[in-house]
N, C-alpha and C positions, 0 to 999 in steps of 0.2 A: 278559180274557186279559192275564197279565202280560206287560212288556216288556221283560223280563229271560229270559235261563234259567234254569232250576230245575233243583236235583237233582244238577248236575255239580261244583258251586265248591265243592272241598275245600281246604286249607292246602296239601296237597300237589299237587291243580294248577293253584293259582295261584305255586307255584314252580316247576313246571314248564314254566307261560307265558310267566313272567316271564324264564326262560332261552334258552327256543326266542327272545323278542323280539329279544333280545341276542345272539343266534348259537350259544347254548349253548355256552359258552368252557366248559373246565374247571376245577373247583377252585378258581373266585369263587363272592364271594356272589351271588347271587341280586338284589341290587340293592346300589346306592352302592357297588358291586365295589373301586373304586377308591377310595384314600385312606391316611390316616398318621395312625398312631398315637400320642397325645401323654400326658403323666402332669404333672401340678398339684396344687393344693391347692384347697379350699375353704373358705372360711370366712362361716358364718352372721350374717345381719342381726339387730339386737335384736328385729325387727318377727316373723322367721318364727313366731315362738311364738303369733302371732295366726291365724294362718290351719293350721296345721299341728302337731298331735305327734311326726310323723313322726323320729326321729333323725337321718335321714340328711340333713336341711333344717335341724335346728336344734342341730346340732355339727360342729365343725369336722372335716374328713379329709381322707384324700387324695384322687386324683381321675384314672381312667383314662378316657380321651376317645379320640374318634375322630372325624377330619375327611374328606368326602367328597364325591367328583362323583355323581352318580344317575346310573341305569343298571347295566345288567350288566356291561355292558364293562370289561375292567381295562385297555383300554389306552385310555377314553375321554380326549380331550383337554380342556382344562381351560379353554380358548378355546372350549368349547361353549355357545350360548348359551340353550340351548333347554331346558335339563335341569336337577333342582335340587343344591342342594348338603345337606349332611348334617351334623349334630353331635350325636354318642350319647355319653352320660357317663355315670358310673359313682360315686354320693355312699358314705359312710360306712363303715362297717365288719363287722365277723361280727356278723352276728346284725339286723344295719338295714342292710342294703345297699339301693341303686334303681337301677334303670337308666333311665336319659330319654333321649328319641330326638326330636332338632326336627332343623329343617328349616329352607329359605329361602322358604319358601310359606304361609302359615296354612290352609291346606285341601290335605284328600286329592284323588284323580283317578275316584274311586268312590265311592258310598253301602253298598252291599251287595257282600259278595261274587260273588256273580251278574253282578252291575255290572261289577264287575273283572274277572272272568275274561272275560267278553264283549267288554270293552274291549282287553284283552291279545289275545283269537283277532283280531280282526279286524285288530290292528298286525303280527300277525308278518310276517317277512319272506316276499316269494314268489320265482318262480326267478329275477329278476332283483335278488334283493337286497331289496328295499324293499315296504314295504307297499303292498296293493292299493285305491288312495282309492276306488276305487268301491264299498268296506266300510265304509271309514274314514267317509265323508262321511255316507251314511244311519243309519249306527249315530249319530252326534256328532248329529246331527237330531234323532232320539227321545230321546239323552239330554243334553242340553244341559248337566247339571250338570257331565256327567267334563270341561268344557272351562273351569271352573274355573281350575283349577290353573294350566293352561297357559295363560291370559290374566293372571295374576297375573303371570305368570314375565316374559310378552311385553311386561306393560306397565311394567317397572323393569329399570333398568339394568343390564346385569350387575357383579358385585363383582371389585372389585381385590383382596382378599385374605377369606381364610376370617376373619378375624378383625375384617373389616368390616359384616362380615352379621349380619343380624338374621334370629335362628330365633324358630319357630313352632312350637309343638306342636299340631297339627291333633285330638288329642282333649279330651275333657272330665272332668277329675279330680275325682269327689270328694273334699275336704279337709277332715279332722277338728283340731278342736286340741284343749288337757286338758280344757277344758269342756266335751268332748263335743259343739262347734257343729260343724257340718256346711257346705259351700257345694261349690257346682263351682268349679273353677280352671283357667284354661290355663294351660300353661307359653307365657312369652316370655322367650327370654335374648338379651341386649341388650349389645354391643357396650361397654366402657365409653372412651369418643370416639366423635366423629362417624364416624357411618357414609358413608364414602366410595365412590360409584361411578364407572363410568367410560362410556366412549362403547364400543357396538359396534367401531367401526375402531381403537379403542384396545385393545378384546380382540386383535381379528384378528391385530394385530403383534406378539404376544405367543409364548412359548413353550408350548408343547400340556401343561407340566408347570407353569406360573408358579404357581398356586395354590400348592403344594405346595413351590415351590420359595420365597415369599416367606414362609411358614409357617416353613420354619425358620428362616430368618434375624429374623423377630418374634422367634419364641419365643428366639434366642440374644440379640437386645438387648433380652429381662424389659417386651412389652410387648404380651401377649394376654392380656387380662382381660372377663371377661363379668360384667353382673349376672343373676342368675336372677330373672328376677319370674312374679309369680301376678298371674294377670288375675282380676278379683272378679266372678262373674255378677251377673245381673240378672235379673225374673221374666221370664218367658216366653224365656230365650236357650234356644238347639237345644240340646242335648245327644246326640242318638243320630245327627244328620246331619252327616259331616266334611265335606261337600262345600259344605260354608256356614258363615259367618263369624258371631259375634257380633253384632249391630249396633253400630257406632261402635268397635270392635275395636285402632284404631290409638289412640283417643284418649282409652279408658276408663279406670277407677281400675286401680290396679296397687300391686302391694306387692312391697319387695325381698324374696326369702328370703334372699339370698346372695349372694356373691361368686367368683366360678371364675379363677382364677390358673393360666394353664399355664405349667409351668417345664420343659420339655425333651422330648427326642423321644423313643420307645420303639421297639421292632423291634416290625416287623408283628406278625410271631408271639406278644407277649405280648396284641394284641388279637386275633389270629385263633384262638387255642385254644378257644375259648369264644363264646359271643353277645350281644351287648347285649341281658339279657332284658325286654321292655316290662313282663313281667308282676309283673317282680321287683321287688317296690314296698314298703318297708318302714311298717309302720302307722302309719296319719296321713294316707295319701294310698292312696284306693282304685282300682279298677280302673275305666274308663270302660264305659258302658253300651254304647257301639255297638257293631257287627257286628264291623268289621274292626279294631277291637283285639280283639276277643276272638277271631280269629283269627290274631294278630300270634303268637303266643308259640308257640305247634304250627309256624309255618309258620317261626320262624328257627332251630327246632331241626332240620328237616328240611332246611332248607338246609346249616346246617354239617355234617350227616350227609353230605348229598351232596361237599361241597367236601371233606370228608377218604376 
């Protein structure tokens, strides 16, 4: 007997759950609700030609970004310490565009979609607001994996600025270059300075918007820059399980593809018309095998269906 359910976890109700967790606010996304919109440049490494054909890695363009708190909530506070943070960008131009979606975590909170939907019913809120741990606890017993995340999250500091943090892209990209080689790749985009954190009681005293508010002030003194790197597999890494790391994962080979320079802010509305599509991946860089990207792209079009 599996330990999962079967048969219910569509794209459309795990945005569903994902809503009801968060209170079903109107007209946010569905996750990372909160956040600010940014526009930059990019500019390619001489190295991306080794790992990738892709255009949108190996010339330069512009660069729509979005930064954000996890969760549904748009009015979630930014002093949370418990939730991830977000970076979705947007490389190259008509006809090679990508969209890349990391994170402050290297692993997802599920394996399968069955996983997550199961994970998401058993957090929603009950009449007193909060979930009922007496779901919470034996569902997290049987699945030990979705707790992942959340000891990742528990066991590092939280970040003084979005532009401190080191994203994660929790899937596995196939990556073609002109000679037709083949390898998996993770995305890690990497902070260019030290990555600074700070203490819990140094969040607390903070503003419920600081994130967002020390964002713009970087970006007005020209000083948010990431490198894009490609993590190189190895034989036998996972490929179809996000809910697991690489082995050696922080300290493995890495290639830069690039460079991401944000240079100023945008109104919501020119990232909110539209979605960061995971799927939309211009050739060079394929789509990953596992379940829940391949339900990523169905399930952010039905969200911003719903949010307009």
């Amino acid at each position: 007997m599996s330990r999962f359910p079967t048969g219910a976890a569509t794209p459309a109700a795990i945005i569903d759950a994902l809503k009801a967790v968060a209170g079903d606010p109107p007209k946010v996304r569905a996750s990372f609700a909160k956040g600010r919109c940014v526009r930059g440049t990019y500019a390619a490494s001489d190295r991306a030609v080794e790992i990738t054909k892709s255009r949108s890695f190996t010339r330069p363009s512009r660069v729509l970004a979005r930064f954000s708190v996890g969760g549904g909530d748009p009015e979630m506070a930014d002093t949370d310490n418990f939730v991830l943070r977000g970076f979705s960008f947007r490389l190259g131009g008509d006809g090679h565009r990508s969209d890349i979606l990391v994170q402050s975590a290297p692993v997802h909170f599920a394996r399968t979609l069955d996983q997550m939907l199961a994970y998401l019913r058993v957090r929603m809120p009950g009449p007193g607001g909060k979930p009922d741990m007496r779901k919470v606890r034996p569902f997290s017993a049987t699945n030990p994996e979705t707790l992942h995340q959340a000891s990742y999250i528990a066991a590092h500091p939280p970040p003084r600025s979005f532009a401190d943090i080191v994203y994660w892209g929790v899937h596995a990209f196939p990556a073609t270059n002109a000679k037709g080689e083949t390898r998996f790749i993770k995305f890690k985009v990497v902070p260019v300075g030290a990555e600074v954190a700070q203490t819990k009681d140094e969040v607390k005293a903070k503003s419920v918007d600081f994130l967002h508010d020390d964002l713009e002030t970087r970006i007005a003194a020209g000083d948010v820059r990431f490198n894009v790197m490609a993590l190189l597999d190895c034989p036998g890494d996972p490929t179809m399980d996000v809910t697991v790391r690489w082995p050696d994962e922080d300290h493995r080979e890495a290639i830069r593809l690039g460079t991401i320079v944000i240079t100023g802010i945008e109104a919501d509305e020119v990232c909110d018309v539209s979605i960061f599509d995971p799927a939309n991946l211009a050739d060079g860089i394929g789509h990953p095998p596992d379940e829940i990207f391949a339900a990523r792209s169905e399930a952010y079009a039905i969200s911003l269906a719903k949010r307009r």
